[in-house]
C-alpha positions as CSV (number, residue, x, y, z in Angstrom):
1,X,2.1,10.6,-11.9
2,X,-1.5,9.9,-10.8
3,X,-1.8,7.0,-7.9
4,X,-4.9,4.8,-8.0
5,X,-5.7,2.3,-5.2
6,X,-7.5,-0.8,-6.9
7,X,-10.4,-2.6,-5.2
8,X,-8.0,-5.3,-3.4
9,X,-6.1,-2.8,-1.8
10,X,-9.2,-1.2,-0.8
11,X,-10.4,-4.5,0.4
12,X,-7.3,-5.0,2.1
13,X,-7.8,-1.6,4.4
14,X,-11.1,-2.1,5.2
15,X,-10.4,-5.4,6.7
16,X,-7.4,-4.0,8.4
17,X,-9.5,-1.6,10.1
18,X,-11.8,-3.6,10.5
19,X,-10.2,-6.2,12.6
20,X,-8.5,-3.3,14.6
21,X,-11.2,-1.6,15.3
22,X,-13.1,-3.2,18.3
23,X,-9.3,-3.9,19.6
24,X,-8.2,-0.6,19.6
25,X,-9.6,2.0,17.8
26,X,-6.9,4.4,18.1
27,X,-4.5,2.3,17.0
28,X,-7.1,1.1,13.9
29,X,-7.1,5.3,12.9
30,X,-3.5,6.0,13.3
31,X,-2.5,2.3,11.5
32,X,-5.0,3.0,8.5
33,X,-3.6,6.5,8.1
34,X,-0.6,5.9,7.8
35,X,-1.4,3.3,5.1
36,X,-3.4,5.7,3.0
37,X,-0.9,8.5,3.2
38,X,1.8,6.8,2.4
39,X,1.5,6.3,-0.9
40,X,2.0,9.8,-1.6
41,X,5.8,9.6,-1.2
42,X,5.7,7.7,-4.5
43,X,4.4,10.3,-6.7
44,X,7.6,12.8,-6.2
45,X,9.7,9.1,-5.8
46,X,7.7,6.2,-7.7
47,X,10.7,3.8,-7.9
48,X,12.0,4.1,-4.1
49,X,10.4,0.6,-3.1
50,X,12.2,-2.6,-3.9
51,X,11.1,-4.1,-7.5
52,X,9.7,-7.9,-7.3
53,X,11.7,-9.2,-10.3
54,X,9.5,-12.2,-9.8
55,X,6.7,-9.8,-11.3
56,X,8.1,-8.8,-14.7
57,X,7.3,-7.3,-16.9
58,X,5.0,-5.8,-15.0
59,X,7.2,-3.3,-12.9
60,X,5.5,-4.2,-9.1
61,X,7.6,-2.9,-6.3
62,X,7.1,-3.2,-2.0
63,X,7.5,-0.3,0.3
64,X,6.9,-0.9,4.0
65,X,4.5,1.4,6.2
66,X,5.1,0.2,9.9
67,X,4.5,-3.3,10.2
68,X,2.9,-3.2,6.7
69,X,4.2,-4.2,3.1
70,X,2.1,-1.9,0.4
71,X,2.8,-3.4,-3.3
72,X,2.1,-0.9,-6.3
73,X,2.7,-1.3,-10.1
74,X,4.1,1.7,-12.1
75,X,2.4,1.8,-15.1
76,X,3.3,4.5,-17.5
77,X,2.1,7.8,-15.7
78,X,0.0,5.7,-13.1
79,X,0.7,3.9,-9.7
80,X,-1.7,1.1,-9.0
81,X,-1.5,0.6,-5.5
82,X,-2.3,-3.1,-5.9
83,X,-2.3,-5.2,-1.6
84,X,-1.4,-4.9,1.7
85,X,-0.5,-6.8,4.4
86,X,0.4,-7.3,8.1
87,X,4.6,-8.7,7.5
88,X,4.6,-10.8,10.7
């Protein structure tokens, strides 16, 4: 498996840590972190987050990271990390 972030989801962290940033900056390093390493779980595990049947038949699941959902496609021998978001 090989995981690829697309440009939303990069969008998405940058404006994450952006907003944190002048708030707390530890917190914006240690949130964003955690964002960005926790996709690695899925390449050993790619189908341990809950699949949105509401996406098919395009196989999109959720895992959460903190107070963050992270939605990813599996696509053959690729995960597209595809958004993320604050769940409150």
């Amino acid at each position: 498996m090989v995981l690829k972030w697309t440009s939303k989801a990069l969008s998405d962290l940058t404006r994450l840590y952006d907003f944190l940033l002048p708030v707390n900056k530890p917190a914006a390093i240690k949130t964003v972190r955690a964002l960005v390493t926790a996709p690695d779980t899925l390449l050993s595990n790619p189908r341990i987050g809950e699949q949105l049947f509401q996406f098919a038949p395009s196989e999109v699941r959720r895992i959460l990271v903190g107070q963050y959902e992270m939605r990813y496609e599996i696509a053959d021998d690729t995960i597209y990390i595809l958004r993320l978001w604050h769940t409150r």
